[in-house]
C-alpha positions in Angstrom: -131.6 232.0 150.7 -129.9 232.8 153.9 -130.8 229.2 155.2 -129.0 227.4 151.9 -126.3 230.1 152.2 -125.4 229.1 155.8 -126.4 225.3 155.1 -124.1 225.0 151.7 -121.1 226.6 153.2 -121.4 224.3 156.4 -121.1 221.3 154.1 -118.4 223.0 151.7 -116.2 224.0 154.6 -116.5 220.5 156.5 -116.2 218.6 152.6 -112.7 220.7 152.0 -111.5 219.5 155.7 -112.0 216.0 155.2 -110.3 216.1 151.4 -107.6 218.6 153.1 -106.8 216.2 155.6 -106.9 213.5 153.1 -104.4 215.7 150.7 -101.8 215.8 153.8 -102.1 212.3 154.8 -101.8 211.2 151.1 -98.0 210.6 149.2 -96.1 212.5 147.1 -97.9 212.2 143.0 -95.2 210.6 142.2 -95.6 207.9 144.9 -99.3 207.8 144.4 -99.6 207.4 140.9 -96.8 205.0 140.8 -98.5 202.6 143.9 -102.1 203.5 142.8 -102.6 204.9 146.4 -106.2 204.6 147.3 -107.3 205.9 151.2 -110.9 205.3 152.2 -112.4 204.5 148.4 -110.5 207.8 146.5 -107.1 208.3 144.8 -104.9 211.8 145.2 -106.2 212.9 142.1 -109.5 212.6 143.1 -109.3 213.8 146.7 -107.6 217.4 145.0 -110.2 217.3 142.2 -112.9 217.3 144.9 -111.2 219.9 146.7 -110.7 222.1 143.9 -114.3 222.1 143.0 -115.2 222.6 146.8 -113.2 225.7 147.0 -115.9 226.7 144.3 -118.7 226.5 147.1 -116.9 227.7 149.6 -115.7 231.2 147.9 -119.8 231.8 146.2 -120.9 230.8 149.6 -119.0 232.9 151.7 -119.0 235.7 149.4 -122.9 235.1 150.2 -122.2 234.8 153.7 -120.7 237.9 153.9 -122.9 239.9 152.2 -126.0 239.0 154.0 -124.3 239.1 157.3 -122.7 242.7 156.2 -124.4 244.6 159.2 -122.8 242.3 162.0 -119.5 242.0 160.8 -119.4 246.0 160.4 -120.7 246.5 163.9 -118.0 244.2 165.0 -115.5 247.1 163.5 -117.1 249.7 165.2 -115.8 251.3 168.6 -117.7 252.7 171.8 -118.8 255.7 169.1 -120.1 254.0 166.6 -116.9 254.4 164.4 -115.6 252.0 162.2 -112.2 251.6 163.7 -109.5 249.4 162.3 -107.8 248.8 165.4 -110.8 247.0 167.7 -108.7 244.3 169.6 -111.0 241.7 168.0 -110.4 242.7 164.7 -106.5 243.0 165.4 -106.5 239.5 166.9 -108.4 238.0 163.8 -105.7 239.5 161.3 -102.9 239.1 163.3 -104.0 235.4 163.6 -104.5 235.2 159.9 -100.7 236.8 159.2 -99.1 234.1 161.9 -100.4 231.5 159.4 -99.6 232.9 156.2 -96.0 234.8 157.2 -95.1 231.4 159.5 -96.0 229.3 156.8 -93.7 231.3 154.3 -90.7 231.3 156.3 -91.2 228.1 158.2 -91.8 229.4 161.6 -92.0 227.3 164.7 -94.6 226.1 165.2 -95.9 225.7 161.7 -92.4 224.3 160.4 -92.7 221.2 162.9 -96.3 221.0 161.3 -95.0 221.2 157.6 -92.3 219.0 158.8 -94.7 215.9 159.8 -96.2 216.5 157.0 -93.2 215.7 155.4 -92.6 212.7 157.0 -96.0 211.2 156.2 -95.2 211.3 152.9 -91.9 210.1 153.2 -93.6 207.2 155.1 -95.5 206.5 152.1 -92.1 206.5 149.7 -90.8 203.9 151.8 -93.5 201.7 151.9 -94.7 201.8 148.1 -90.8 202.9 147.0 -90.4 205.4 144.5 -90.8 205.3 140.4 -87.4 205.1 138.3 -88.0 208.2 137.1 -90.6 210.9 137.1 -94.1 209.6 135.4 -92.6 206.1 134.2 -96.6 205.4 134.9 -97.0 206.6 131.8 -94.2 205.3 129.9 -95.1 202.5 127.5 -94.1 199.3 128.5 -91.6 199.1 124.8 -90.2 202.6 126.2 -89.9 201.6 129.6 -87.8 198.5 129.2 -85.5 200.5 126.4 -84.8 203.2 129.0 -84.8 200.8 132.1 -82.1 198.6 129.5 -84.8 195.3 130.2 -84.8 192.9 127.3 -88.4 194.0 126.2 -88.7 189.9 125.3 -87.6 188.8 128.3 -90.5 191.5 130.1 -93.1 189.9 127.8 -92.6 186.9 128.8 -92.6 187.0 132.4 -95.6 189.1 132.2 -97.1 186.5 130.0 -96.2 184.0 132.8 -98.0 186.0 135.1 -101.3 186.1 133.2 -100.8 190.2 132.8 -103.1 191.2 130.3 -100.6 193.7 128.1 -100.0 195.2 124.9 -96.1 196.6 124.5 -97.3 200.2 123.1 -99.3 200.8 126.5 -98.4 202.5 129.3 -97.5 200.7 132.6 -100.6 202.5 133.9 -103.3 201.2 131.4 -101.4 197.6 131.7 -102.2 197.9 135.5 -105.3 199.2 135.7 -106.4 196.3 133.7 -105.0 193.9 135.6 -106.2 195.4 138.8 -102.4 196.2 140.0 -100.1 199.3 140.5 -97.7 200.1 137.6 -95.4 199.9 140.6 -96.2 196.0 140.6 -95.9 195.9 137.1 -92.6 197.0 136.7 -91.1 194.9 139.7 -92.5 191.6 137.9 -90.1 192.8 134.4 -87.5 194.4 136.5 -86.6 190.6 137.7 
């Protein structure tokens, strides 16, 4: 059991990296779910849903980890006398480490504000290049709604998308409309917004 302990959290840890790294390099929801972003085969959705479930493994595993690794990680508390001591160097260094990261993060500490920061501008990158819905979840808006809100002669949207060959029904969503037409709702709604 130690084996698959070791083995599974391995795997975990270096899954929740890649779908991290995917999560930061990804848009803002609103800009992903509006452009259908896709990176490497996944949407955003899928890339959190994967790392939610990960974080699964990772916390049973390491819990594991811990507990059949108990002796070690107590000897690495103890000092010269055989002592548990909270103040061993190592141990200060590894929570001292771990509060940089956490209190830095909080209140956007140099360097981890210039990290948040790019961050930032990655997505910001995407928000230019895809632009941004008209308002917050118009994905979802049906396309009757849309055009009422948007103050698009519904008719006039028909028609062009008829034009187009869009497959469409007025009472769907601009989501459904483009996944069935293997589009973005983003490219939906610039066709009507003509």
């Amino acid at each position: 059991m130690k084996k698959i302990t070791s083995l599974s959290l391995g795997i975990s840890f270096i899954i929740m990296a890649y779908t991290g790294v995917m999560l930061f390099l990804c848009p803002h929801g609103k800009v992903a779910y509006w452009s259908d972003w896709h990176m490497l085969g996944l949407s955003k959705t899928q890339y959190g849903e994967i790392h939610t479930t990960s974080m699964l493994l990772v916390l049973v595993f390491g819990i594991l980890h811990i507990y059949y690794n108990w002796k070690p990680i107590v000897s690495y508390m103890k000092d010269s006398s055989k002592k548990l001591s909270w103040t061993r160097k190592e141990f200060l260094i590894a929570l001292g480490l771990n509060l940089f990261f956490v209190v830095g993060t909080l209140t956007y500490m140099q360097p981890l504000k210039g990290f948040l920061d790019f961050n930032e501008n990655i997505k910001e990158y995407w928000a230019d290049k895809h632009g941004e819905p008209p308002f917050g979840h118009a994905e979802e808006s049906k396309l009757v709604k849309l055009c009422k809100k948007m103050k698009i002669d519904i008719e006039v949207a028909k028609d062009i998308l008829k034009q187009n060959n869009i497959k469409f029904d007025e009472n769907e969503s601009l989501k459904t409309i483009a996944k069935r037409n293997n589009t973005s709702p983003d490219a939906i709604y610039k066709l009507i917004k003509k």
